[in-house]
N, C-alpha and C positions, 0 to 999 in steps of 0.2 A: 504494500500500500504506500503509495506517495502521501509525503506530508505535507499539508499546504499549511504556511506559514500564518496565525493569526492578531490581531491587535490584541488581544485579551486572550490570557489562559487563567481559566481556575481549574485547582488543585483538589480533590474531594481522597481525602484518607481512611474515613468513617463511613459503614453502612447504613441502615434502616434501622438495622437489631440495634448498633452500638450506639446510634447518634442521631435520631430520623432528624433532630435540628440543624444537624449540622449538614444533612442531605438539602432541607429544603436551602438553606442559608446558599447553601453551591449555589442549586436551582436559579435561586433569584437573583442571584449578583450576575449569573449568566443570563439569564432573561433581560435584564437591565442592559447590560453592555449590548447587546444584540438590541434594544430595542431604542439604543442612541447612537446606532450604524453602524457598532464595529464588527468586523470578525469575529468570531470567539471557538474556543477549544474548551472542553471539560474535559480532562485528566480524571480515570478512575486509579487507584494504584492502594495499597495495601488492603485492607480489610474492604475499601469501595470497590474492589472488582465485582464482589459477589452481585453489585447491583447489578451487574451487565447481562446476569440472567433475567429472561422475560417478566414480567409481573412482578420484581423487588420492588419499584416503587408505587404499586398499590396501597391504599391503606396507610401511607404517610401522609399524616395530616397532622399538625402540629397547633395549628388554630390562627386565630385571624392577629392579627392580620396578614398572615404568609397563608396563601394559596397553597389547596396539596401540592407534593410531590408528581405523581401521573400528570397533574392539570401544565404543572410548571416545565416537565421532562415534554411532553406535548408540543408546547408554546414555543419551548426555545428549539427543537427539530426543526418545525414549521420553517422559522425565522433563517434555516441551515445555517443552526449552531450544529459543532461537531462533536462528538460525544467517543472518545478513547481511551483505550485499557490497556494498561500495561500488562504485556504479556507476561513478561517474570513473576509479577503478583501472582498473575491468573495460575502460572504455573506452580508458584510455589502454595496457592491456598485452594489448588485441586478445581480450577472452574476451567470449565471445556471449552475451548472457544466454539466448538461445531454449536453449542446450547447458548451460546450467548445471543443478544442482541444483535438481530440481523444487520438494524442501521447504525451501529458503534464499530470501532474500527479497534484493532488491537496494532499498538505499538511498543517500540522497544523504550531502553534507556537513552541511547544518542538522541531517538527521536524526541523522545521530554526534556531535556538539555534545549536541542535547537529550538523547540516552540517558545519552553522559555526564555532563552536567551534572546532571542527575533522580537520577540512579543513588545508591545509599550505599554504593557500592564498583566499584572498576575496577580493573582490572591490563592494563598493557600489555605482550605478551611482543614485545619489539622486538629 
């Protein structure tokens, strides 16, 4: 998979199980950057790979005023925000890539260096 360079990367280190706040908080800071013109990248990578299986962000909902999770994973695809998982996670915490998310893309370690290093803004929600 080619990696295309984006103005915004966020970082998502935490699942549903561990942290569903810290899932929607990604969400929306990407929604946001996407919805003031920029590019953007979401980075899945330690415990956040598991999201990359179908239906993990179901059923997060944290309350208002942050929109679920599904509504906000939705909004930012639409907008083609890009949504990426580091394969070593994925390999080191057992997720298949053939089962993951069809429209997420798996990438390496060089490749999360380059994005963020290119990038004019990053947030990492750790």
């Amino acid at each position: 998979m080619a990696i295309q360079q984006t103005d915004y990367v966020g970082t998502l280190f935490d699942n549903g199980t561990t942290n569903p706040g810290k899932v929607t908080v990604a969400l929306t800071m990407a929604n946001k950057a996407m919805e003031k013109g920029h590019s953007c990248s979401l980075i899945l990578m330690i415990e956040a790979v598991y999201m990359a299986i179908p239906g993990e962000f179901d059923g997060i909902d944290i309350g208002a005023p942050f929109k679920p999770a599904k509504e906000l994973l939705e909004s930012y695809l639409a907008q083609g925000g890009k949504v990426l998982v580091c394969g070593s996670c994925m390999q080191h915490n057992g997720v298949d890539a053939a089962k993951m998310d069809g429209r997420f893309g798996v990438i390496s370690a060089d490749d999360v260096v380059e994005l963020v290093m290119n990038a004019k803004g990053s947030l990492q929600v750790a």
